[in-house]
C-alpha positions in Angstrom: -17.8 61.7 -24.4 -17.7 58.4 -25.9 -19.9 58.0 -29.1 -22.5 55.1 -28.5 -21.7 52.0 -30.9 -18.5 52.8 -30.8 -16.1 50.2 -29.0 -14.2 50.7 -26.1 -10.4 49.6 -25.6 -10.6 47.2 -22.8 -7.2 45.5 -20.9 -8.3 41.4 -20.0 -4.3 41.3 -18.9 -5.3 42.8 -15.2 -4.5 40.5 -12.8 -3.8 42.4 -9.3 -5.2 45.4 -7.6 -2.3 47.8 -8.4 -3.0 46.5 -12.1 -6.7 46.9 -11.8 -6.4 50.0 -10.2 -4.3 51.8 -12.5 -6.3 50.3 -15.8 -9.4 51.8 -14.6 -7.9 54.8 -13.8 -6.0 55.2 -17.7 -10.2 54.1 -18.6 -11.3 56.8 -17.0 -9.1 59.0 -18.1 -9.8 57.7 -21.7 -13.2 57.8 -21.8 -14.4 60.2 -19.4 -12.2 63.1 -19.5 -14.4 66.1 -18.6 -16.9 63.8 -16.5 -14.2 62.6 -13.7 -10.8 64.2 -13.6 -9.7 64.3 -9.7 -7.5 61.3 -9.1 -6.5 62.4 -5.7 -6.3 59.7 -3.2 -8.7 61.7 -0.5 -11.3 61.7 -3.3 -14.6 59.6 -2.8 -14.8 58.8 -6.6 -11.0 56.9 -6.3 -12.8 54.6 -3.1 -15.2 53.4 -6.1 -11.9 52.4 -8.5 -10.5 51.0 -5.3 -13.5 48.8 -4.2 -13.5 47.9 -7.9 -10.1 46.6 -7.7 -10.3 44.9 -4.7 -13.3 43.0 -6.2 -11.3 42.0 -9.3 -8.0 41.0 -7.1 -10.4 38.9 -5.0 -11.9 37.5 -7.9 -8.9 36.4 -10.3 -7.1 35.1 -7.1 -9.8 32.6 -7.0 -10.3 31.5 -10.4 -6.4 31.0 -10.5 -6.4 28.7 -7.3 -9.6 26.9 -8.8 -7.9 26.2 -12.1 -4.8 24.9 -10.1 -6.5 22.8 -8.1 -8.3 21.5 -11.1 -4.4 19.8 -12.1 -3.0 16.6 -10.1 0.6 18.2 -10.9 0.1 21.3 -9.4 -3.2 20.8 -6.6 -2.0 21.4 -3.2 -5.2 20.5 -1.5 -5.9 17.4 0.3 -9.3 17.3 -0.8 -8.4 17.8 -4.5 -5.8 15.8 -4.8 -7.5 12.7 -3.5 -10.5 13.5 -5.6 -8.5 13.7 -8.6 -6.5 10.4 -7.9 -9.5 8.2 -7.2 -10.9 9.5 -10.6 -8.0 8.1 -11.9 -8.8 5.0 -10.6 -5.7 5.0 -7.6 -7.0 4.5 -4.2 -4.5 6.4 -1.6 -3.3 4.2 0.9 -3.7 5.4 4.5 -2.0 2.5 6.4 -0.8 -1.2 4.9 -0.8 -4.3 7.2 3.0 -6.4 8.1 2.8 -9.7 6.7 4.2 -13.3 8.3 4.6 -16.5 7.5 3.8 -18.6 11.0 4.6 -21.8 12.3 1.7 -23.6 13.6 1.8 -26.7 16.4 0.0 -29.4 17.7 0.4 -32.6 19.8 -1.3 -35.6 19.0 -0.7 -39.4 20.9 1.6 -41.8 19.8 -0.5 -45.3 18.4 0.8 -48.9 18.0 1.1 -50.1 14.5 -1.4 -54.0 14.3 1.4 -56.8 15.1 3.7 -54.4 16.2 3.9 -52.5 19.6 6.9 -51.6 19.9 6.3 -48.9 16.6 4.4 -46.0 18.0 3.5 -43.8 14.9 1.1 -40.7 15.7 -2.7 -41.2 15.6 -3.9 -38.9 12.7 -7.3 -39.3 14.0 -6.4 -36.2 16.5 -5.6 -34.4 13.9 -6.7 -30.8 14.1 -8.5 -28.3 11.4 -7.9 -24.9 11.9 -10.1 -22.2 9.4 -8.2 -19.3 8.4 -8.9 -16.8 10.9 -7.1 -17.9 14.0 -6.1 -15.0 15.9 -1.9 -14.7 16.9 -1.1 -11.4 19.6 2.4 -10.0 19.8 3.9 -9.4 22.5 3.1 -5.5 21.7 -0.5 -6.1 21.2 -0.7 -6.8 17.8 -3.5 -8.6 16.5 -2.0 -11.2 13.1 -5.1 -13.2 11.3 -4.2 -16.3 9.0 -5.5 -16.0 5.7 -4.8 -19.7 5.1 -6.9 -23.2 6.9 -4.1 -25.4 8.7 -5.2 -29.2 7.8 -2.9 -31.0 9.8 -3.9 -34.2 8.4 -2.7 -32.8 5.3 1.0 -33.8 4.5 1.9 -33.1 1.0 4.6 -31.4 -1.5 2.5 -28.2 -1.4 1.6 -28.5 2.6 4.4 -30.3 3.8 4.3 -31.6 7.9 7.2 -31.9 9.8 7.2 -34.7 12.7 9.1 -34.8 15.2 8.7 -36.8 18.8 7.3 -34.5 22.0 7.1 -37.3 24.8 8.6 -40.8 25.7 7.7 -42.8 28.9 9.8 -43.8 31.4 10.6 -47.2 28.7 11.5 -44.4 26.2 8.4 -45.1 24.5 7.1 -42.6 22.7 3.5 -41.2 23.8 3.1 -38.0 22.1 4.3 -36.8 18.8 4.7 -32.9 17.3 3.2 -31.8 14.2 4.7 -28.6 12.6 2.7 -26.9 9.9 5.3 -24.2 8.5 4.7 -20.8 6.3 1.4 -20.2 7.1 0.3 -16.8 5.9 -0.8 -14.1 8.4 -1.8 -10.3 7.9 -1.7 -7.7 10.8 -5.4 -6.0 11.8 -8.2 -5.9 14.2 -11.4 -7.3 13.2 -14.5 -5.3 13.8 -18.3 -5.8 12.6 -20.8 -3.1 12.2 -24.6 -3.2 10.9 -25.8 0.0 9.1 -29.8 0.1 9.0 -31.0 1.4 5.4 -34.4 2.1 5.1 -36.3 4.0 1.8 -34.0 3.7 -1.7 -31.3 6.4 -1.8 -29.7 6.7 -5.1 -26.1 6.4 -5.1 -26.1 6.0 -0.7 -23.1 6.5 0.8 -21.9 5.9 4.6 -18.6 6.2 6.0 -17.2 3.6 8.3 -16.4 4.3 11.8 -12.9 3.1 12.5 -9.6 4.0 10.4 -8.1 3.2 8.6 -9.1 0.2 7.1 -7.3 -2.4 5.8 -9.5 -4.7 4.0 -13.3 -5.3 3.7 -13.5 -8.8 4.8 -17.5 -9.5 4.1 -20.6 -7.6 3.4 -24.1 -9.4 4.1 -27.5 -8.3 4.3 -30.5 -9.1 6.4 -31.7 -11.9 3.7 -27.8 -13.2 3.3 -27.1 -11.9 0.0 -23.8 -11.3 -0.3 -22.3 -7.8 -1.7 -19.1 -7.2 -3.4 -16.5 -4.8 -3.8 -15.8 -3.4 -7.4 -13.5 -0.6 -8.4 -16.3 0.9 -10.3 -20.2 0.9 -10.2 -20.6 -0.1 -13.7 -18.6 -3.1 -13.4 -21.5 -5.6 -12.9 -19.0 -8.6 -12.8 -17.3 -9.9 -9.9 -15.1 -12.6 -9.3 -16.2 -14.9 -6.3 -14.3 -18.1 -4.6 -16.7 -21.3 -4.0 -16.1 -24.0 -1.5 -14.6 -26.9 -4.6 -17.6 -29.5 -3.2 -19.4 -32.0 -5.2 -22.7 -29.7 -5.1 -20.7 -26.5 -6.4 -18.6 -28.7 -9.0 -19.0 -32.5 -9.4 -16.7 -32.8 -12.4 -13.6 -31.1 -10.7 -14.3 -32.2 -6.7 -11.8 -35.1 -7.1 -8.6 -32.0 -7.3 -10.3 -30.6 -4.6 -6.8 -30.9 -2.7 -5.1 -29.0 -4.3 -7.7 -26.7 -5.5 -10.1 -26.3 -2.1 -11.7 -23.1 -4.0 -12.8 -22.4 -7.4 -13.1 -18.8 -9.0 -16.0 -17.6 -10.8 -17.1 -14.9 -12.6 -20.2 -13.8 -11.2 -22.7 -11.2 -12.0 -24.6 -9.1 -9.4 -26.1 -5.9 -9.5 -25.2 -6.2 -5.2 -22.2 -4.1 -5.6 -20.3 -1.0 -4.1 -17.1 0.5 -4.3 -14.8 2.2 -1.3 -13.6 5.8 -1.4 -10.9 7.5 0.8 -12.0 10.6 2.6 -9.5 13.5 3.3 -10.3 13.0 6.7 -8.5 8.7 6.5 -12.3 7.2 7.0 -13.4 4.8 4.4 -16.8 5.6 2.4 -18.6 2.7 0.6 -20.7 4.2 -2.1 -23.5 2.2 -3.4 -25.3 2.6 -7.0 -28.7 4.1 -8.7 -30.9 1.1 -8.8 -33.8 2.4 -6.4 -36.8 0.5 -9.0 -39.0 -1.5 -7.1 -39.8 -4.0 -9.8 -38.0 -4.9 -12.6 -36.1 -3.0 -14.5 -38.1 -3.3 -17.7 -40.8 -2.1 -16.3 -38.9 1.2 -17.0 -36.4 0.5 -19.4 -37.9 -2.9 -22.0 -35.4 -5.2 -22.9 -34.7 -4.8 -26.6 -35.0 -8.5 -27.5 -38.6 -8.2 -26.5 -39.5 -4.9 -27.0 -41.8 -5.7 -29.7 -43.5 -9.2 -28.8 -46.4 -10.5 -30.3 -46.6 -13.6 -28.0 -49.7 -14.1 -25.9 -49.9 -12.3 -22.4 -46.3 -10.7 -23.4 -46.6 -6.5 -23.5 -45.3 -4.4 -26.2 -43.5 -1.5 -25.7 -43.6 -0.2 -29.1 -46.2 2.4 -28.5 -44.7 3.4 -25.4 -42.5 6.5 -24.6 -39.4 6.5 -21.4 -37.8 8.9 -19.8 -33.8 8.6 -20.7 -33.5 9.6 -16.9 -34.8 6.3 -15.7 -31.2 4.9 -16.9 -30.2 6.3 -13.4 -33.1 4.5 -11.7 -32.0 0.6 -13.0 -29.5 -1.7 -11.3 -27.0 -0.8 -14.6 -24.9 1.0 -12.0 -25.7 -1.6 -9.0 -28.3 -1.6 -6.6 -29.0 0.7 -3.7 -30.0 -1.4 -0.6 -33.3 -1.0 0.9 -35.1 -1.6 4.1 -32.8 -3.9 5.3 -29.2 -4.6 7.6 -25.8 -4.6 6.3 -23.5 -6.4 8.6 -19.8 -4.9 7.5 -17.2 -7.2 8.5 -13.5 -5.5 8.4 -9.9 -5.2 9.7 -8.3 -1.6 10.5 -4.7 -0.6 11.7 -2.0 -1.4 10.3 1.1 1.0 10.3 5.0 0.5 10.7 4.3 -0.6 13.8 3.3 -3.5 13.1 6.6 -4.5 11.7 7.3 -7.4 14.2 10.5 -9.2 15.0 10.9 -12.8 15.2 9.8 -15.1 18.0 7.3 -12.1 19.5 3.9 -13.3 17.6 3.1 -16.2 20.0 -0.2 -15.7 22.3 -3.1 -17.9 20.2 -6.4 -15.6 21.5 -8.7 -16.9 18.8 -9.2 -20.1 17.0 -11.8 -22.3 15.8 -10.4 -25.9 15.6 -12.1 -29.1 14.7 -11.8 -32.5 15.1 -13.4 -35.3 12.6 -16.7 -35.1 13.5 -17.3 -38.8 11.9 -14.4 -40.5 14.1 -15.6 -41.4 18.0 -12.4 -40.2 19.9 -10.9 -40.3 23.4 -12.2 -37.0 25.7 -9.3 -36.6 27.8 -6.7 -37.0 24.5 -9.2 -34.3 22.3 -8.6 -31.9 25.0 -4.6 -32.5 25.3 -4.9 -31.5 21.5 -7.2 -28.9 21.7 -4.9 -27.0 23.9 -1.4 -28.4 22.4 -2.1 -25.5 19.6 0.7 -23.0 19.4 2.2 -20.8 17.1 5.5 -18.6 16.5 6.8 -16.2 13.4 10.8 -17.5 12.8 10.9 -14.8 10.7 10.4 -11.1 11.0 7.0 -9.7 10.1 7.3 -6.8 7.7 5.3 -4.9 5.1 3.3 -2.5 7.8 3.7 1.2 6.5 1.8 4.5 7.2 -0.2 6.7 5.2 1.2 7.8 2.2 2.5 11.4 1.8 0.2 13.8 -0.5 3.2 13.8 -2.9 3.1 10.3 -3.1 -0.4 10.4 -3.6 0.3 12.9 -6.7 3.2 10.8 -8.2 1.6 7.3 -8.4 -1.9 8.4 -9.6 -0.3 9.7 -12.4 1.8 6.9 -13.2 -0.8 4.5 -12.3 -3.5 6.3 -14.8 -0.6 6.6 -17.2 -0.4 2.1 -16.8 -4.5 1.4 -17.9 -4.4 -1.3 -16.6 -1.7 -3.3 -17.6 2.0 -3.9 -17.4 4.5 -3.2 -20.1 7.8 -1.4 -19.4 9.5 -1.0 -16.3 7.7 1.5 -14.7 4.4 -0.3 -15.0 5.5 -3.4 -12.9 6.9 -0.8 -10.2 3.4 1.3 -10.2 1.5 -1.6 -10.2 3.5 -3.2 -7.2 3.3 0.1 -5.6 -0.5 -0.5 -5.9 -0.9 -3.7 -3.7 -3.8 -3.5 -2.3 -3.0 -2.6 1.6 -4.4 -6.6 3.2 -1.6 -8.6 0.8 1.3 -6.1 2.3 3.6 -3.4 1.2 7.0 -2.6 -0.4 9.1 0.3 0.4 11.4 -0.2 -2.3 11.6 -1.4 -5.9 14.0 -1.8 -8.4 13.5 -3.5 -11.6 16.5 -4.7 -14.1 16.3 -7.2 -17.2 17.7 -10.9 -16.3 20.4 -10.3 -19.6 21.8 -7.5 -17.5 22.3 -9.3 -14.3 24.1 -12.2 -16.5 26.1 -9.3 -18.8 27.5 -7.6 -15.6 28.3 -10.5 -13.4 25.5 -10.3 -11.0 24.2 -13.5 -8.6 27.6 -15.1 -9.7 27.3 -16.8 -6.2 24.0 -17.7 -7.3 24.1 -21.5 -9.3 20.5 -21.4 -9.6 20.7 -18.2 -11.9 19.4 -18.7 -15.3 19.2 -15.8 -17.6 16.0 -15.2 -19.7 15.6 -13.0 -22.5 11.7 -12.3 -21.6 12.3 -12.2 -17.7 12.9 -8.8 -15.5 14.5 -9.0 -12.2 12.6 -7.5 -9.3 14.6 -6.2 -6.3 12.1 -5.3 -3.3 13.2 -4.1 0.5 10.7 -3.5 3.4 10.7 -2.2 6.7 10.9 -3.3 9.9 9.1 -2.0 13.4 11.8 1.3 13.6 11.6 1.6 9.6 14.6 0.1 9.1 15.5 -1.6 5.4 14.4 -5.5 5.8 14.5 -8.5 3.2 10.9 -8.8 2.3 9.3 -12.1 3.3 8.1 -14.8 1.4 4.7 -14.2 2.0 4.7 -10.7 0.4 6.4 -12.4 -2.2 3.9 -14.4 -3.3 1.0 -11.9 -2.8 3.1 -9.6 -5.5 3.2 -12.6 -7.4 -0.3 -13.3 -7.8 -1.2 -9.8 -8.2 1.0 -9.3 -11.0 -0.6 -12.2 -13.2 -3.5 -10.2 -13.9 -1.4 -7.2 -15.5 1.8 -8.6 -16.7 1.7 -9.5 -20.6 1.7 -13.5 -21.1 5.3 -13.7 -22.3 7.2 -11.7 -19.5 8.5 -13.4 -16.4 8.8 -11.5 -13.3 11.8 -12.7 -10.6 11.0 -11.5 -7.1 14.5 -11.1 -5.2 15.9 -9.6 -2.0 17.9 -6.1 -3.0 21.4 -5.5 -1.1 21.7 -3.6 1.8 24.9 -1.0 2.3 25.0 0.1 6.0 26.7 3.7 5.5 28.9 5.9 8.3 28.7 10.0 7.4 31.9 11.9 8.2 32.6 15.8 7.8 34.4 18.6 9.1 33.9 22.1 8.7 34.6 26.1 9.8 32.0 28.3 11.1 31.3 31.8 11.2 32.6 34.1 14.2 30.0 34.5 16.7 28.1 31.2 16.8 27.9 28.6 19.2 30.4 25.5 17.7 28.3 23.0 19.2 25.0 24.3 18.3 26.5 24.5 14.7 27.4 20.8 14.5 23.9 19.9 16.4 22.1 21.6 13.4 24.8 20.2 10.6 23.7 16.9 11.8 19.8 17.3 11.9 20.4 18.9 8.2 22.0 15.4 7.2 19.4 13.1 9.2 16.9 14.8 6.9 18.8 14.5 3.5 19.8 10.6 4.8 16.0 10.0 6.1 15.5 6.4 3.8 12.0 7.2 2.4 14.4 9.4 0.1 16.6 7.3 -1.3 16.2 4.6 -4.1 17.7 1.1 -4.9 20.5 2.3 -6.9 20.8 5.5 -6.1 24.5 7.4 -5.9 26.0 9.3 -2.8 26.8 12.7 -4.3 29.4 14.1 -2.0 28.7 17.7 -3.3 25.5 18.0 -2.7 26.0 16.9 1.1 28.2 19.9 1.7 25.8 22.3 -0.3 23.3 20.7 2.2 25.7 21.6 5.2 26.5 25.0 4.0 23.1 26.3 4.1 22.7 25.9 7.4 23.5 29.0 9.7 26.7 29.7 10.8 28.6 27.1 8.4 31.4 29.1 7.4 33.0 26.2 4.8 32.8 22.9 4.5 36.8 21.1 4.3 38.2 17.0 4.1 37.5 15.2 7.7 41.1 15.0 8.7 42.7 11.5 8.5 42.3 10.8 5.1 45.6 9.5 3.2 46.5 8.9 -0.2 44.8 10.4 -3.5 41.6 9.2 -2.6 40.5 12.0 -0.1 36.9 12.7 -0.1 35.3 15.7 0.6 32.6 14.3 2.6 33.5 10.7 4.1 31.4 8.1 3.3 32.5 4.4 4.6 30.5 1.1 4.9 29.8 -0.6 8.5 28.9 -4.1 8.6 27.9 -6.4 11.1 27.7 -5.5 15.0 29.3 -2.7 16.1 29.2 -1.7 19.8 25.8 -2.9 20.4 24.0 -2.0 17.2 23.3 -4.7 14.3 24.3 -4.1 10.7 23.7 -5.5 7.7 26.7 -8.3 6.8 27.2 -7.2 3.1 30.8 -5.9 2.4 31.4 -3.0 0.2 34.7 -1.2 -1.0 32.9 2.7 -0.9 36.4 4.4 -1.2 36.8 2.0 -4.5 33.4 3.4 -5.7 34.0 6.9 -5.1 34.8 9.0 -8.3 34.8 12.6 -8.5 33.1 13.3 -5.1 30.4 10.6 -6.6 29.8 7.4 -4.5 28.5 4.7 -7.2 26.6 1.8 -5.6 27.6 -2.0 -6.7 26.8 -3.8 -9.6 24.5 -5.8 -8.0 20.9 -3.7 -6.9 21.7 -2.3 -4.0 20.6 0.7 -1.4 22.8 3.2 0.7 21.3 3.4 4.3 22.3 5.1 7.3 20.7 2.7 9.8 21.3 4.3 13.0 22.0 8.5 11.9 22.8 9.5 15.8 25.4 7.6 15.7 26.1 6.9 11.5 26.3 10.7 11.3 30.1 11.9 12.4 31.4 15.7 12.3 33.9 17.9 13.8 34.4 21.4 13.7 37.7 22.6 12.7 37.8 25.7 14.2 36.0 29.2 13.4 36.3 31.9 10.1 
């Protein structure tokens, strides 16, 4: 027996039943020699060391899943891993809106000029207003919003109008002219309100809205019109707002009001929330602590006054607070209270919304005005009215689905690593990664210094290209409808561009360009094994390399390695050996043939750019071109070639 005081050899290492079990088992035999010797399985005393085990397996399996889920690199979780993201200040996307740049229309009649009636210029006094908001359908069903007013009256260097004659009379008059309003900015997304009732304060409230996912909050308003705003953190008390530029908002800056039609300010507000993604895609606004019915120094005293001697003015110097009524103050925003929010938002989004051109056509909302000052003709403001129309001439791309949960994992990271701000290389391509869903999305990124596009002969069709020292050269690709590698349009250019001035440092200049597309065939031959189908073999050779091709894989840049293809091919059953697709002459053979396709070819569409892939290929490595370009096997049922040779 043990003598009491005297310590006991203990083993912390056990970390499965068979190690448990076998510890307390070399314990007992330790420490209690004469008091429990019969380690037979069939005895009741080795079902108490068994239980005992089981209890400890249980128990260290869990604390090792907790501490793992505790890590971004190594949680598995869905739940954890967006916790741990939005703590780093990344919000996971769940679906990103296309983006087009429309071309807007509108007839208005043709006027004689005093003295002169044989010059019919248009009458600008038809000319229409329309607020951003108008509604465009795709043929598909696919609802686009403009985020941009179309003032057709407007004709300048930043809003130009294009005019062109619609009608002439039987004296080839001219009675109705076109106006053409062109690159007018539209996002994909159906509009929906909804009112949540709040009643008694609720410290830190949160509700969950009921459609997903969602794209942007457009507008939050409560029952008295106050206006709430999104922030990416309660304890930001700061916003920044856009007011109408009028002389009542701003008399000393109204006369640039056309060019600047709003002003940003920095406004603060204790009407805040911010928006967190749930596991399950629904959005959850969460609103702060401030649930004080008065003012908040009637809990907490202002310092600059917590002492005053002035008549009628309390002191608080004899007075004690609780530190706890910090959480009751509008320090980390206000909680609503008996009163209506009315949440205005778009939701949708997705690669389907990736719309080719011509197809975005059917107006189904609008709200256009006239000159309310000017006394005009009924039967010509109607003709007007219903002259409005609208086209995309270029694809609209940008839509993209949720993002994967390694995704998730990869840029939370890198975005936590950025705080806020852009320096190297990898910052500007997290932070792009980062558009907020409503201004778009881009698929890929590449990023290269303008003194290495001039050093290796890059853009040498380009006359316009002018190195710079302090500029980087961004290379972005989208997808279409059928996630497809697309030129991103302008106006996803332009919302990268403004996003990107509040994180890039003052000296660095960012270039937005198209990357290069490389439209790829796949060729291979190989032996299988005795015994298995030849044609089932190939079937499953060619699903192996529609996986390893799928785009979301590969980068701007990126090289073909030949190798690894066939060590893709030979683990798939039945693959005996991979050899050289037969045809091949000259020293050049390659194990696994990879050739460009350009243009059309039987039907499908290619991309037109030209590249020499047997000239690339060294040492079963396919190297892209000097210029920033992409391997993509567009259409893999029919990119994707092989043949079986015979069997092994």
């Amino acid at each position: 027996m043990a003598t009491k005081g005297v310590s006991k050899d203990v083993k912390y290492l056990n970390k499965d039943f068979s190690a448990f079990r076998d510890g307390l088992i070399e314990f007992a035999k330790t420490y209690f020699p004469n008091t429990y010797n019969d380690f037979n399985e069939s005895d009741p005393g080795m079902m108490f060391i068994e239980m005992a085990s089981y209890v400890g397996d249980t128990l260290s399996y869990y604390m090792d899943e907790q501490f793992k889920e505790s890590m971004l690199s190594f949680a598995e979780e869905k739940k954890t891993i967006y916790e741990i993201a939005q703590g780093y200040g990344y919000k996971p996307r769940q679906a990103s809106p296309a983006s087009v740049m429309f071309d807007v229309f509108q007839t208005v009649p043709a006027t004689t000029t005093l003295g002169d009636t044989d010059l019919r210029e248009p009458d600008e006094n038809y000319c229409l207003t329309i607020p951003a908001g108008m509604q465009v359908t795709s043929t598909n069903g696919t609802i686009f919003r403009t985020t941009d007013d179309v003032i057709f009256i407007d004709s300048s260097s930043l809003s130009p109008r294009e005019d062109t004659i619609a009608e002439v009379d039987d004296e080839q008059n001219v009675t109705k002219w076109l106006f053409k309003k062109s690159k007018v900015k539209a996002v994909s997304g159906t509009i929906t309100t909804e009112y949540v009732n709040f009643g008694t304060a609720e410290k830190y409230k949160r509700i969950a809205l009921s459609l997903s996912p969602v794209l942007e909050i457009i507008s939050v308003t409560d029952s008295d019109g106050n206006k709430w705003y999104e922030v990416p953190f309660l304890a930001q008390d700061t916003v920044f707002a856009d007011f109408e530029n009028t002389t009542n908002n701003s008399p000393d800056l109204v006369e640039g009001r056309n060019f600047a039609p709003f002003l940003l300010k920095l406004v603060k507000t204790s009407k805040r929330f911010k928006t967190y993604i749930r596991p399950d895609g629904r959005t959850e606004m969460r609103f702060g602590s401030g649930v004080a019915a008065g003012s908040d120094e009637e809990i907490i005293p202002n310092p600059s006054s917590v002492g005053s001697n002035l008549p009628g003015t309390p002191s608080f110097l004899d007075t004690s607070f609780d530190p706890a009524n910090f959480l009751n103050t509008e320090t980390y925003g206000q909680c609503p209270t008996n009163t209506t929010l009315t949440i205005k938002y778009s939701y949708g989004g997705g690669i389907d919304d990736n719309i080719a051109s011509n197809q975005i056509n059917n107006i189904t909302l609008h709200s256009s005005a006239f000159d309310s000052s000017l006394s005009l003709n009924t039967s010509l403001r109607s003709i007007s009215l219903n002259s409005i129309a609208a086209t995309n001439p270029n694809p609209a791309t940008g839509g993209r689905g949720a993002e994967t949960l390694e995704n998730v994992r990869v840029n939370a990271a890198a975005y936590f690593q950025a705080q806020g701000r852009a320096v190297t290389k990898d910052d500007y391509i997290t932070r792009v990664y980062s558009l907020p869903p409503k201004y778009g999305n881009i698929a890929k990124i590449y990023m290269i210094q303008d003194e290495q596009v001039a050093a290796t002969g890059q853009n040498e069709g380009d006359d316009t290209n002018q190195p710079n020292p302090l500029a980087l050269n961004m290379y972005c690709l989208g997808y279409n409808n059928i996630k497809k590698l697309v030129n991103v349009n302008q106006a996803v250019k332009e919302n990268v561009k403004t996003y990107l001035t509040q994180y890039r440092m003052m000296t660095d200049a960012v270039q937005i360009k198209d990357a290069w597309i490389c439209n790829i065939i796949v060729e291979f031959a190989l032996y299988t094994k005795r015994g298995y189908n030849k044609n089932e073999v190939l079937l499953k050779c060619v699903d192996a390399l529609k996986i390893y091709f799928e785009i979301e894989k590969w980068q701007i840049n990126q090289p073909i390695i030949l190798s690894d293809i066939a060590s893709e091919l030979l683990t798939v059953e039945g693959v005996a050996t991979v050899v050289e697709p037969p045809g091949q002459t000259g020293d050049s053979k390659q194990l696994i043939l990879i050739d460009n396709i350009n243009s059309t070819v039987n039907g499908y569409v290619y991309s037109d750019n030209l590249y020499n892939v047997k000239g690339a290929t060294f040492n079963n490595i396919v190297y892209p071109p000097v210029d920033p370009a992409i391997f993509e096997v567009k259409y893999p049922d029919v990119d994707i070639r092989g043949r079986v040779m015979g069997d092994l």
